[in-house]
C-alpha positions in Angstrom: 127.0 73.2 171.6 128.2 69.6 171.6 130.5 68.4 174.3 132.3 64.8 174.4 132.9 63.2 177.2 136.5 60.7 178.1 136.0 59.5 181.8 137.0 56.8 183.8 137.5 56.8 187.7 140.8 58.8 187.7 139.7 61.5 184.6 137.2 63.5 183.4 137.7 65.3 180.1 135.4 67.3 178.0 136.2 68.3 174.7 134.6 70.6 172.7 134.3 70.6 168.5 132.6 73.3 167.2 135.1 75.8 169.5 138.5 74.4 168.3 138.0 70.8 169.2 139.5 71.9 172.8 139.7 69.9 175.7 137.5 72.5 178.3 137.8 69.9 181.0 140.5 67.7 182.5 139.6 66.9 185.7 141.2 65.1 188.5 138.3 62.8 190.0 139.8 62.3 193.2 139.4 65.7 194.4 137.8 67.2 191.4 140.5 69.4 190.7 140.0 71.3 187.1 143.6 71.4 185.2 142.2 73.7 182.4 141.6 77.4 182.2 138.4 79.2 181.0 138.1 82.5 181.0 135.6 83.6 183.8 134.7 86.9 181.9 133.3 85.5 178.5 130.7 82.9 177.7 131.2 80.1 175.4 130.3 80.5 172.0 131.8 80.3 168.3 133.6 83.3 166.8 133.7 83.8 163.0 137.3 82.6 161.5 139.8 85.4 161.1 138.5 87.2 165.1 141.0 89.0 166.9 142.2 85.8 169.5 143.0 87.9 172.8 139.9 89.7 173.1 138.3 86.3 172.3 140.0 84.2 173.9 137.8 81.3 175.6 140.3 79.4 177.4 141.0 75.9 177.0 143.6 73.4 175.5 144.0 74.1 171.4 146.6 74.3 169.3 148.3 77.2 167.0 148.9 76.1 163.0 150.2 77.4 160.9 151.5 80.5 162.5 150.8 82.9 165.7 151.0 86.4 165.0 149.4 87.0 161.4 151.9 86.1 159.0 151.3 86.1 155.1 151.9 82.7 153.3 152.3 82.1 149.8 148.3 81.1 149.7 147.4 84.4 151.8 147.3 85.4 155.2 147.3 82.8 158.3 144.8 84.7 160.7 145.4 85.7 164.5 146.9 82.6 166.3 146.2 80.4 163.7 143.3 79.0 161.7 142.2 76.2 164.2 141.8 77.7 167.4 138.0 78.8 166.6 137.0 76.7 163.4 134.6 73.2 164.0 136.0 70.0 163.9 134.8 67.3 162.0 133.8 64.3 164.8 135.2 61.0 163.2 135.1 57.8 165.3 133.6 59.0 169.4 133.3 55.7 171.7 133.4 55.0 175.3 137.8 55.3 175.1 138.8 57.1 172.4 137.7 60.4 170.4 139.2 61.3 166.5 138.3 64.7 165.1 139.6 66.0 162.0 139.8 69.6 160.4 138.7 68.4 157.4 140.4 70.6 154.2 141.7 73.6 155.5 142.3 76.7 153.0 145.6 76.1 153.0 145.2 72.8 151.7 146.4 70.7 154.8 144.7 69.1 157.1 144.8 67.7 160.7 143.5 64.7 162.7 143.7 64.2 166.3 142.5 61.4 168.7 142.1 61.4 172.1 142.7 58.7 174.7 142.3 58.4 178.2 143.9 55.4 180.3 144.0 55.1 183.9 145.3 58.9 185.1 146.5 59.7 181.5 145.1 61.4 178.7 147.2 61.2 175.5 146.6 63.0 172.2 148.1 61.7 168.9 148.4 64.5 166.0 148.4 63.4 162.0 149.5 66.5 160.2 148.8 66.5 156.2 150.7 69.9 155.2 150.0 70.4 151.5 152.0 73.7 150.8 155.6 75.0 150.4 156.2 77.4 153.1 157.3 78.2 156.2 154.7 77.3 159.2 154.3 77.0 163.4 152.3 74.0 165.1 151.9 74.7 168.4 150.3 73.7 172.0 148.3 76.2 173.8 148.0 74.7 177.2 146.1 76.9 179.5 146.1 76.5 183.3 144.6 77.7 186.0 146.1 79.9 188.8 144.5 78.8 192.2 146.0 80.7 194.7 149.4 79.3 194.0 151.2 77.5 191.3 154.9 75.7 191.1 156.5 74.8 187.8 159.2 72.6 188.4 162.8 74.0 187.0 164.4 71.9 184.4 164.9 75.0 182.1 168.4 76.1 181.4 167.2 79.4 180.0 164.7 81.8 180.4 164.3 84.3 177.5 161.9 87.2 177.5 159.5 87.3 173.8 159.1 90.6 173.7 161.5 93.6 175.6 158.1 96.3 175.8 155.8 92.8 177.6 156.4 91.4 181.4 157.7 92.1 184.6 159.1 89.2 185.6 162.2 87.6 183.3 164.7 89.9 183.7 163.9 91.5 186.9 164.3 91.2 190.7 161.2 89.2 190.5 162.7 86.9 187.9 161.9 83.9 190.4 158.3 84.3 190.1 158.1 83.0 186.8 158.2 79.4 188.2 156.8 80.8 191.4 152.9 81.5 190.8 150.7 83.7 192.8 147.3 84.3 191.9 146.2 88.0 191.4 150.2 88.7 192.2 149.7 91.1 189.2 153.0 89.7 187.7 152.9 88.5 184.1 155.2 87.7 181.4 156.3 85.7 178.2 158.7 83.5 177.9 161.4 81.4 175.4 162.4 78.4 177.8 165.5 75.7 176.8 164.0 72.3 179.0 166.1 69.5 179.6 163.8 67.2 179.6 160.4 66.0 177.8 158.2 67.1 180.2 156.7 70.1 182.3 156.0 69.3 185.9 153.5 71.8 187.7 151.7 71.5 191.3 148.8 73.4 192.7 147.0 72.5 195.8 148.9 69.2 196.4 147.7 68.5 193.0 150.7 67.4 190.2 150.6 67.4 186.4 153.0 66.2 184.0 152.8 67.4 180.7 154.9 65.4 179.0 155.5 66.1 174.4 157.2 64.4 171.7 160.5 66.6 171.8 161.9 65.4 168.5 158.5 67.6 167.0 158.0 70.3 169.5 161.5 71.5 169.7 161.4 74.6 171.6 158.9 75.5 174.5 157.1 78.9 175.2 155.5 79.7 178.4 153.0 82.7 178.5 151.5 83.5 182.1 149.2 85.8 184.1 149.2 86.3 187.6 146.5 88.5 187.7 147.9 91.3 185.5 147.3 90.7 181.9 143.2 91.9 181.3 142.8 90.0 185.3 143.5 86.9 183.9 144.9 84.3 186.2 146.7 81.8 183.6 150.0 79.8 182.5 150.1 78.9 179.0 152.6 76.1 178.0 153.3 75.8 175.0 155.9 73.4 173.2 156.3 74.7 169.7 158.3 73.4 166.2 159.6 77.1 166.1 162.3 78.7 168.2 160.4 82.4 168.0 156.9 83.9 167.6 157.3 86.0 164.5 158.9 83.7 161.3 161.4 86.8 160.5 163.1 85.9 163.6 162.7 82.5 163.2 163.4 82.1 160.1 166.7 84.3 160.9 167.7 82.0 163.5 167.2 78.9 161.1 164.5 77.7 164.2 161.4 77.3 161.6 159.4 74.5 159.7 158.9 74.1 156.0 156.0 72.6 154.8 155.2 70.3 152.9 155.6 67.3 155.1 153.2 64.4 156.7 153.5 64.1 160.5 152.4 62.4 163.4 153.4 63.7 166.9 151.6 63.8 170.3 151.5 65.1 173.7 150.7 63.4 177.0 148.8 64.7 180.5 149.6 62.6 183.5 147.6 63.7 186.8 148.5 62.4 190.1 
């Protein structure tokens, strides 16, 4: 399968079409430190549209549209964490700075473009949205990160709020302070609702720092999913600003914390590696 390649001397990314349009690679070239996740237990490869996600799930940066668990739209059903996720992006413009792919039509008749820059020890990633149907919808960042023996997520939050009461064994507990606190193969694990107070997620591993930084005004709300060993041995933090305050759009919908379509967006999010 096709990879394309951003680098200068600070980054290296390498995103892939044909498996969501994901970033697989963001590396840190001055110690060749790896901020994404892939899942050591399955190989990479295309999965047919409508696959269960978890027991496919690959790894890598992607995003969620237009929902997360299946939910049924006034066109039919959205499938497991979305319709992008596994489907092949179209490759518009690739040069030597910048990279543009684009859904194309999707059955829902929207579509999506993003573009890809990297600058100095930045990678930035600009989102048109073309929504083209009257109902309720999620877009969503799936961020996953590796867990490398340990991992700090800086506290900005003013709330931590469990997703589900029957999932994790951290929020909520005596071990509530390794949520932020990562330890690799801890066998802790948990999902979470976080209020931020700022525009940005701060994490270190290995004297290494990210920011992610995302256009608040868009992304509203911000979920964090981790897996310190626990969930199927996976060692992962999700982050994941959304436009949706919870997971299932009954909820959402009941705390007036949803997006109705149709609408024409831009947005972004922003990785700063130091």
């Amino acid at each position: 399968m096709e990879s394309l390649i951003l680098e200068n001397k600070n980054l290296l990314v390498e995103i892939i079409p044909s498996l969501g349009g994901r970033v697989d690679k963001l590396i840190n070239k001055s110690d060749n430190y790896n901020w994404v996740w892939n899942n050591p237990f399955l190989q990479k490869k295309t999965t047919k549209l409508g696959a269960e996600y978890d027991s496919n799930w690959q790894g890598g940066w992607e995003e969620l549209f237009p929902n997360d668990a299946v939910e049924k739209f006034s066109w039919g059903y959205g499938n497991d964490h979305g319709d992008l996720w596994n489907l092949n992006w179209n490759i518009v413009d690739y040069n030597s700075t910048s990279i543009h792919l684009s859904t194309g039509g999707l059955k829902n008749n929207s579509s999506i473009d993003k573009i890809f820059y990297i600058n100095k020890n930045k990678l930035r990633v600009n989102y048109k949205i073309l929504i083209n149907f009257n109902d309720w919808y999620l877009f969503k960042l799936h961020l996953a990160i590796p867990i490398k023996e340990k991992l700090k997520i800086k506290n900005t939050f003013k709330s931590i709020k469990k997703v589900d009461t029957k999932f994790g064994n951290i929020i909520d507990t005596k071990n509530h302070e390794n949520f932020l606190n990562l330890v690799e193969d801890s066998n802790f694990f948990d999902f979470g609702y976080l209020e931020n107070t700022k525009d940005f997620v701060e994490l270190e591993s290995k004297d290494n720092y990210l920011k992610i930084f995302y256009d608040k005004k868009f992304f509203k709300y911000l979920w964090i999913f981790q897996s310190q060993g626990g969930w199927n041995k996976h060692n992962v933090l999700v982050v994941e600003p959304a436009t949706n305050g919870k997971k299932e759009f009954t909820k959402a919908k009941h705390d007036n914390q949803i997006m109705y379509g149709p609408a024409n967006l831009e947005t972004f999010f922003e990785i700063e590696v130091c």
